[in-house]
MITINU-189574 format. One record per residue (C-alpha): residue number from 1; x, y, z. Coordinates in Angstrom, 3 decimals. Last residue first. Layout:
<pagus>
(NUM,(X,Y,Z)),
...
</pagus>
This chain:
<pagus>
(362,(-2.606,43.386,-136.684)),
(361,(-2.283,45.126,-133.116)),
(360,(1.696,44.721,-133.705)),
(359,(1.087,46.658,-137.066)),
(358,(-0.989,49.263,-135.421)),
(357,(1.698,50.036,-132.968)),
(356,(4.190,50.330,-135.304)),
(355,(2.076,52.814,-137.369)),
(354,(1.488,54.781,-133.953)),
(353,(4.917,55.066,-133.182)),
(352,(6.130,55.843,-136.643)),
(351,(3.151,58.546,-137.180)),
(350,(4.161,60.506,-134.094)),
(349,(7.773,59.836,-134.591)),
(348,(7.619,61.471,-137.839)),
(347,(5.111,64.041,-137.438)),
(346,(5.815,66.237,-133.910)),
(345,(9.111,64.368,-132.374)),
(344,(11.123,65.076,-135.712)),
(343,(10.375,68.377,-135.472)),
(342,(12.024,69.121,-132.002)),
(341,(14.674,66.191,-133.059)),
(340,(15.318,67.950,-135.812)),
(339,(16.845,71.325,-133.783)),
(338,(18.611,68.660,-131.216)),
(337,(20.430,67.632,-134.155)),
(336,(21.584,70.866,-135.565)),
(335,(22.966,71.874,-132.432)),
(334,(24.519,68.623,-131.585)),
(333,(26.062,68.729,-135.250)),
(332,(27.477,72.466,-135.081)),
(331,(29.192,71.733,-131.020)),
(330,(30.219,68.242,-132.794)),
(329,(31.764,70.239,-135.783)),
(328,(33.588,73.550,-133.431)),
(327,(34.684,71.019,-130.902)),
(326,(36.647,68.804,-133.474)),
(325,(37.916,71.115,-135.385)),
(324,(39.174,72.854,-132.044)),
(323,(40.937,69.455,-131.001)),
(322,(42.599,69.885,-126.874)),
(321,(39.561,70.755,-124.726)),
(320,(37.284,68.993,-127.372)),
(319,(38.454,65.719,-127.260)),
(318,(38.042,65.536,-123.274)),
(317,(34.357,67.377,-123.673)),
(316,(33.521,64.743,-126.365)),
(315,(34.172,62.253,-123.902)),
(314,(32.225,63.089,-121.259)),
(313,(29.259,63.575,-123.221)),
(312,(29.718,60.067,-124.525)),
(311,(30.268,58.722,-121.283)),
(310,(26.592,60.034,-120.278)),
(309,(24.880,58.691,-123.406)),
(308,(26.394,55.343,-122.962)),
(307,(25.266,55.224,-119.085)),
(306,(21.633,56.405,-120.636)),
(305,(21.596,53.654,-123.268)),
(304,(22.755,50.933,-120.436)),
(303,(20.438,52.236,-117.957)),
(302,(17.477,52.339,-121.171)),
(301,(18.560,48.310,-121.490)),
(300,(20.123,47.567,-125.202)),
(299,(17.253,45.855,-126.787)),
(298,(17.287,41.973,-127.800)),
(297,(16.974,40.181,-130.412)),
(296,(17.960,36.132,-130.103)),
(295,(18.790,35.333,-133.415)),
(294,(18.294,31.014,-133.740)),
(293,(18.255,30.905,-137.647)),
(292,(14.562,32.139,-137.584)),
(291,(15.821,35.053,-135.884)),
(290,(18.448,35.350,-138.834)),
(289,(15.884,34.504,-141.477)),
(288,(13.961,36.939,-140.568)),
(287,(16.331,39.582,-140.026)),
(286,(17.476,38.826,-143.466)),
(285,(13.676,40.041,-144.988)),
(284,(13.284,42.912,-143.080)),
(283,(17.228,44.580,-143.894)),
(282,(16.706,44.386,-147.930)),
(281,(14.478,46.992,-148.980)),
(280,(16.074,49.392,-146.175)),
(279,(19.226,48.474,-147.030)),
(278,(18.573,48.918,-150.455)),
(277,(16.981,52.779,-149.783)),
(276,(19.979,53.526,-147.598)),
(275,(22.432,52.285,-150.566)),
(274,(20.351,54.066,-153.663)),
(273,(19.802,56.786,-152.152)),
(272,(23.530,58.009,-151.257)),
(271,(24.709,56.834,-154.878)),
(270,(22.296,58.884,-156.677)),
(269,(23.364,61.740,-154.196)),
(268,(27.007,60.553,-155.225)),
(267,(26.138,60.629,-158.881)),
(266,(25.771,63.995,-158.400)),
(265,(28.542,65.102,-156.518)),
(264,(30.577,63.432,-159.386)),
(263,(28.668,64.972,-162.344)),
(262,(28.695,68.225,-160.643)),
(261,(32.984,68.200,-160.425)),
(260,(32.935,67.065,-164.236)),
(259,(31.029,70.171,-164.908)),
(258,(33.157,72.091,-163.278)),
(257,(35.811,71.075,-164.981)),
(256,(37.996,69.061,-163.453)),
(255,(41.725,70.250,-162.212)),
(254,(40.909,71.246,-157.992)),
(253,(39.745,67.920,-157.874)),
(252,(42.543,65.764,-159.249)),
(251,(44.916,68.638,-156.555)),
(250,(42.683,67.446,-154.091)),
(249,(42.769,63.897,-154.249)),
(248,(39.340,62.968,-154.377)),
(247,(37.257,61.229,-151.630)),
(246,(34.273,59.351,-151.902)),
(245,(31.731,59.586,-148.520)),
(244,(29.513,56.807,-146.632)),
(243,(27.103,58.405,-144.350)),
(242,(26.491,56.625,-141.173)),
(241,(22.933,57.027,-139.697)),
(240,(22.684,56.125,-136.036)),
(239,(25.830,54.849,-136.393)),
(238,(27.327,54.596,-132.306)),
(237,(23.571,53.970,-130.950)),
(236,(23.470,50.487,-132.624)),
(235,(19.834,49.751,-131.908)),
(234,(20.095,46.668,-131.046)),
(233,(21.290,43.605,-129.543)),
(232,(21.487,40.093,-131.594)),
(231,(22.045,37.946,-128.507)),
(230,(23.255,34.173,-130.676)),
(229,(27.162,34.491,-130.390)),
(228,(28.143,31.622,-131.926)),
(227,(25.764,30.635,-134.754)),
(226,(24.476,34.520,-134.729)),
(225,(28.487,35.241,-136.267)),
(224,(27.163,33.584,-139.192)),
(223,(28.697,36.157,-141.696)),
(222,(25.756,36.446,-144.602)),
(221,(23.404,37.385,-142.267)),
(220,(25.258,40.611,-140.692)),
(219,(25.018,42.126,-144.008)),
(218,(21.315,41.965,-144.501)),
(217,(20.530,42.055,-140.755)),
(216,(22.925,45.506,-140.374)),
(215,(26.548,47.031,-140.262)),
(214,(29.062,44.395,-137.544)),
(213,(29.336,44.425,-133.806)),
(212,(31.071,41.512,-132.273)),
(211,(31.036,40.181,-128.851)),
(210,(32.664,38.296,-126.437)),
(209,(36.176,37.970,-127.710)),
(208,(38.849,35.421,-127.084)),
(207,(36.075,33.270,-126.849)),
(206,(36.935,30.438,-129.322)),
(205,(33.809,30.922,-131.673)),
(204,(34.133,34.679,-131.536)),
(203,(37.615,34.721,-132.622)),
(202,(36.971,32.182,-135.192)),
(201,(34.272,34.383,-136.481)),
(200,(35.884,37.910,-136.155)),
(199,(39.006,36.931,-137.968)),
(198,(37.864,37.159,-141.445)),
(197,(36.726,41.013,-140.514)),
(196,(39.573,42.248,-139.708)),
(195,(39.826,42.821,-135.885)),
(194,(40.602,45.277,-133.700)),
(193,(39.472,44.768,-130.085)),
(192,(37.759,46.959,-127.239)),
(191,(38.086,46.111,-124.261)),
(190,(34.611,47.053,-122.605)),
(189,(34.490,49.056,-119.174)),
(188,(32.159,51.636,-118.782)),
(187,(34.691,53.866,-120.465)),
(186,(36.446,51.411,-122.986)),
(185,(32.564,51.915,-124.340)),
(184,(32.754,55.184,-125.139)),
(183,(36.931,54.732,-126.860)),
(182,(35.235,52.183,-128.762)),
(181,(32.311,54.228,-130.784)),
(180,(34.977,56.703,-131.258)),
(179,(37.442,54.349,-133.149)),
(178,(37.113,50.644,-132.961)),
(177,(34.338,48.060,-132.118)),
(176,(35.572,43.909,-131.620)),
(175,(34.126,43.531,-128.524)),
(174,(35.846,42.106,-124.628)),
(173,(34.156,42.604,-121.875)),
(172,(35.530,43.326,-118.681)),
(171,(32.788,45.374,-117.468)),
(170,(29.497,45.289,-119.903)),
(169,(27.597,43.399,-117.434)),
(168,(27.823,46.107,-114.886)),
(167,(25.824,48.088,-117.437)),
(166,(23.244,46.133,-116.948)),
(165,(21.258,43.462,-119.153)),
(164,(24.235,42.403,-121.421)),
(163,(23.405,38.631,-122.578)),
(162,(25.690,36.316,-123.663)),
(161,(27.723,35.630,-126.427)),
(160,(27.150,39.096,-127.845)),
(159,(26.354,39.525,-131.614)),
(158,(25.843,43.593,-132.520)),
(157,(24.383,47.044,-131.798)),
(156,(22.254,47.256,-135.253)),
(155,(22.785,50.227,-137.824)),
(154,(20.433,52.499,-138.098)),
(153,(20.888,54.109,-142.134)),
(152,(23.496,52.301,-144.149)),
(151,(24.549,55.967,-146.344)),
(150,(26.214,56.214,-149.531)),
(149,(27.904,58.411,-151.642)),
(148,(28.423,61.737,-149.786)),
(147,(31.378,64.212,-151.158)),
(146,(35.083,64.733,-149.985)),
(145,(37.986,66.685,-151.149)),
(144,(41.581,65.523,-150.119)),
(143,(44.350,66.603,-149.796)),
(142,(44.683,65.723,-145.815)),
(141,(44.359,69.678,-144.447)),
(140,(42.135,70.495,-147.266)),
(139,(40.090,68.041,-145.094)),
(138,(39.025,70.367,-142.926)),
(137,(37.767,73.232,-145.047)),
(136,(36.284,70.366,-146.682)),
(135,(34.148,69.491,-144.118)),
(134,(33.009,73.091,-143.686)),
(133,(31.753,72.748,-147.332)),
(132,(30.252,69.305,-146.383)),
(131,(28.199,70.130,-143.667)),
(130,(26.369,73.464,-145.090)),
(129,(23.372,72.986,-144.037)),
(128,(21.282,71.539,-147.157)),
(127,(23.368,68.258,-148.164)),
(126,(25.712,67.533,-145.476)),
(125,(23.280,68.956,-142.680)),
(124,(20.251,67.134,-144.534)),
(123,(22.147,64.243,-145.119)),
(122,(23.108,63.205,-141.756)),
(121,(19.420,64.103,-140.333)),
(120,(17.765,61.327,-142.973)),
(119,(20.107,59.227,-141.718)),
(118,(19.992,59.814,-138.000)),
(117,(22.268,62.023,-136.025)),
(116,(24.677,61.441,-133.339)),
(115,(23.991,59.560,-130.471)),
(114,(27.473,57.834,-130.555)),
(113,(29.586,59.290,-133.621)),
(112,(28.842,58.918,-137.703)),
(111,(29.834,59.645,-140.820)),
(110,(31.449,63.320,-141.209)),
(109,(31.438,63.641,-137.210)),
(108,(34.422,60.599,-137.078)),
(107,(37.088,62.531,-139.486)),
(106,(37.026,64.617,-136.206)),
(105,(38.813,62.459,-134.412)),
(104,(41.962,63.033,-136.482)),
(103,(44.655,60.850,-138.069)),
(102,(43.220,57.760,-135.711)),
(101,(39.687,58.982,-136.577)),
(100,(40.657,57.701,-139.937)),
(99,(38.095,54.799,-140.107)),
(98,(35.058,56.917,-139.071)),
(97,(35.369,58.908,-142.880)),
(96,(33.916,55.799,-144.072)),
(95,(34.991,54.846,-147.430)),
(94,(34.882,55.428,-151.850)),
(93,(38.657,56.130,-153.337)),
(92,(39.879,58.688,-155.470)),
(91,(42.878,59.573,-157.913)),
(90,(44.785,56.608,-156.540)),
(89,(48.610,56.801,-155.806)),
(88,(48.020,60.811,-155.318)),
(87,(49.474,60.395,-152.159)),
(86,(45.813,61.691,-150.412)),
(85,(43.635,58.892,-152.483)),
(84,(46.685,56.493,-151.068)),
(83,(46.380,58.002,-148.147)),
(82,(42.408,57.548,-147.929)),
(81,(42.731,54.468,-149.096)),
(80,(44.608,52.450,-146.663)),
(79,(41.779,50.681,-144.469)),
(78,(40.555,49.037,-147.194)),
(77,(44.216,47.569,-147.608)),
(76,(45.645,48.942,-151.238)),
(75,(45.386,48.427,-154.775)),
(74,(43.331,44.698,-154.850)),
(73,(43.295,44.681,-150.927)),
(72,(39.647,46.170,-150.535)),
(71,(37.623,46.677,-153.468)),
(70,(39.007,48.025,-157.097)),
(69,(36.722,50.750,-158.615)),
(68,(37.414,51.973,-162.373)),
(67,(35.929,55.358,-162.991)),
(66,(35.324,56.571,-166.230)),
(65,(35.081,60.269,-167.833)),
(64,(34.425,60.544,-171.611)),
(63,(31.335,57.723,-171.299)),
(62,(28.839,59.666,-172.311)),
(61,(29.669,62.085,-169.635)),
(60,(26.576,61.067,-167.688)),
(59,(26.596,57.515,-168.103)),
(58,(30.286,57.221,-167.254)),
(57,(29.772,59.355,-164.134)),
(56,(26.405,57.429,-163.121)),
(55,(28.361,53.769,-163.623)),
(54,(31.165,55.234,-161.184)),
(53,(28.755,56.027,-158.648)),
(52,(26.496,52.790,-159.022)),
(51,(30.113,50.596,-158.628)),
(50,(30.881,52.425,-155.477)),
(49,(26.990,51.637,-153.956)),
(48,(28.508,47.745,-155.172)),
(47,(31.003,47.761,-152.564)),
(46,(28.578,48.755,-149.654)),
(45,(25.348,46.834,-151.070)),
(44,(27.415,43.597,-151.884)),
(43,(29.122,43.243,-149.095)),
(42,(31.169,40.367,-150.891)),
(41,(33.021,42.400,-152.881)),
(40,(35.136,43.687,-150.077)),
(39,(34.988,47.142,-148.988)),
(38,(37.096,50.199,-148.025)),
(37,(36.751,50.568,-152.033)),
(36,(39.622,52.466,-153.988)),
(35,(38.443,54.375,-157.197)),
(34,(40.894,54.000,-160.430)),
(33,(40.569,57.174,-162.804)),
(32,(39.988,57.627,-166.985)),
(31,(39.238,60.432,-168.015)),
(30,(38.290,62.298,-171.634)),
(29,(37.780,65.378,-171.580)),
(28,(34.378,66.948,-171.151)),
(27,(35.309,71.056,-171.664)),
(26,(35.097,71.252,-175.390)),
(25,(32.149,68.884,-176.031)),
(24,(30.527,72.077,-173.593)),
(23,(31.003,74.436,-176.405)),
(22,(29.565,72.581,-179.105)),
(21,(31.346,72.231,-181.957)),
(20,(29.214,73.523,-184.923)),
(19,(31.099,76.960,-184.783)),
(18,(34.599,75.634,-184.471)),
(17,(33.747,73.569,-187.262)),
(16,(32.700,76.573,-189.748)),
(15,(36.027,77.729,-188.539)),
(14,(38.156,75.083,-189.793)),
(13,(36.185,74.940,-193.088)),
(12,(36.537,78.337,-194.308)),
(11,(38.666,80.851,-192.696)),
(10,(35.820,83.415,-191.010)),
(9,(35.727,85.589,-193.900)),
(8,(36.031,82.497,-196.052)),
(7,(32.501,81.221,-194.302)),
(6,(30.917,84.980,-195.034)),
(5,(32.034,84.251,-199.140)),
(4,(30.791,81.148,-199.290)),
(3,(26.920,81.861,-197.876)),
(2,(26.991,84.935,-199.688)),
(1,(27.083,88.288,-197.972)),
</pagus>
């Protein structure tokens, strides 16, 4: 058949297009969505991991699907996201799933709890063991669909006014922590306080609170609160390795293509690394200047670790005895933790230990 005559077969021009357009230019519509930030511009790293996700979308999709992120306040409070992400005000919004323990405590075991698990550890159970499909068996309950995009690593213990050498020392004191990480200490004794993050400074400088716990050196820096409350304790045992997530209303999820739904889950594991590995870049240098700035570090006492450890048990056991998402999650992520931990003790601690060693030999 001649080149003319097979194209009239098929209807001439139209079809001759419906050939040369490809098949996945069908499925990429074009998209446009607002994206919620928990965060202020001026954390830089936390706010600006959101801006790295939306640029890999764009990027990705040849700019057919875009994602506009507003921080804190400009849509709705930081704190407010998730509903509005849920309401279907917002078609997604980038946070910590630790700020909505007040809905459910389990929210908390998708970022971070008290001795929970590293970074490294957080991903692998999202990423490899099955952590964020039985997430989202949990979240269905909230409309919402969750992914990582972002992770602080170790986060420091906090500015304290004075300094906390036993646990006694800990009675009656009042910090500025929320959510799981405060209902542990409320047990041996703290107050805990909730406070926006303007107020912490005066708050700290007047002594109505004692102590303040904030992200990490590069953050912490920037806010001063070492000018009035000078013991700079560490490690911060409540984020050992807090994972940052974006949510998706579920009904906006359940609609992309699934090509659309790869492109966001990968430019969250884009977005993962690049805010754990800029912390880490970034985290030397401002502890520096914040010991040089008159930064007294100190380590949390092994009696006050071990008291911490002991109320978090107890505590988990409470929640558990009335929250079945709740016990079935921690029950998964102690499991899986303690299974690291017995590799993690033969080659990375090993060499860690050894290469800190060497360093303070010169």
């Amino acid at each position: 058949m001649k080149r003319r005559q097979f194209l009239g077969a098929l209807g001439g021009g139209a079809a001759a297009a419906a050939i040369a357009k490809p098949a996945i230019a069908q499925s990429m519509p074009e998209l446009k969505w607002r994206m919620a930030s928990s965060f202020p511009k001026s954390l830089d790293t936390l706010y600006g991991t959101g801006e790295v996700l939306a640029k890999q979308v764009a990027e990705m999709t040849d700019n057919k699907f875009q994602i506009q992120q507003f921080a804190a306040g400009e849509i709705v409070p930081g704190l407010q996201v998730l509903d509005a992400t849920a309401s279907g005000t917002i078609e997604m919004c980038h946070s910590v799933s630790y700020y909505y323990v007040g809905k459910d405590p389990t929210f908390a075991i998708a970022s971070a709890v008290p001795f929970g698990l590293n970074a490294r550890q957080q991903i692998a159970w999202m990423t490899q063991k099955g952590g964020t499909e039985q997430f989202n068996e949990f979240y269905k309950k909230f409309n919402v669909y969750g992914f990582p995009a972002g992770n602080t690593g170790a986060q420091m213990g906090g500015f304290f006014r004075k300094e906390i050498n036993t646990v006694e020392d800990l009675s009656g004191l009042k910090m500025r922590i929320g959510g799981i990480a405060g209902q542990v200490l409320q047990k041996l004794g703290v107050v805990p306080q909730q406070l926006a993050g303007a107020d912490i400074y005066p708050a700290l400088e007047k002594g109505t609170i004692d102590a303040t716990e904030w992200v990490g050196p590069y953050d912490d820096e920037k806010l001063g609160f070492y000018k009035v409350a000078p013991f700079y304790y560490y490690p911060g045992f409540w984020e050992g390795g807090p994972m940052v997530h974006a949510y998706v209303n579920l009904d906006k999820w359940n609609e992309l293509p699934k090509s659309y739904q790869a492109v966001l889950t990968n430019a969250g594991f884009t977005a993962t690394t690049y805010m754990l590995s800029r912390y880490d870049a970034l985290n030397p240098g401002a502890l520096r200047k914040l010991i040089a700035g008159g930064a007294k570090l100190r380590p949390f006492s092994n009696e006050i670790l071990e008291a911490c450890l002991k109320a978090t048990n107890e505590l988990w056991a409470e929640i558990s005895a009335k929250n079945e998402d709740f016990k079935k999650l921690i029950t998964e992520m102690q499991s899986f933790r303690n299974d690291e931990y017995f590799w993690w003790q033969v080659a990375e601690y090993s060499y860690n230990t050894f290469m800190i060693r060497s360093r303070t030999r010169g």
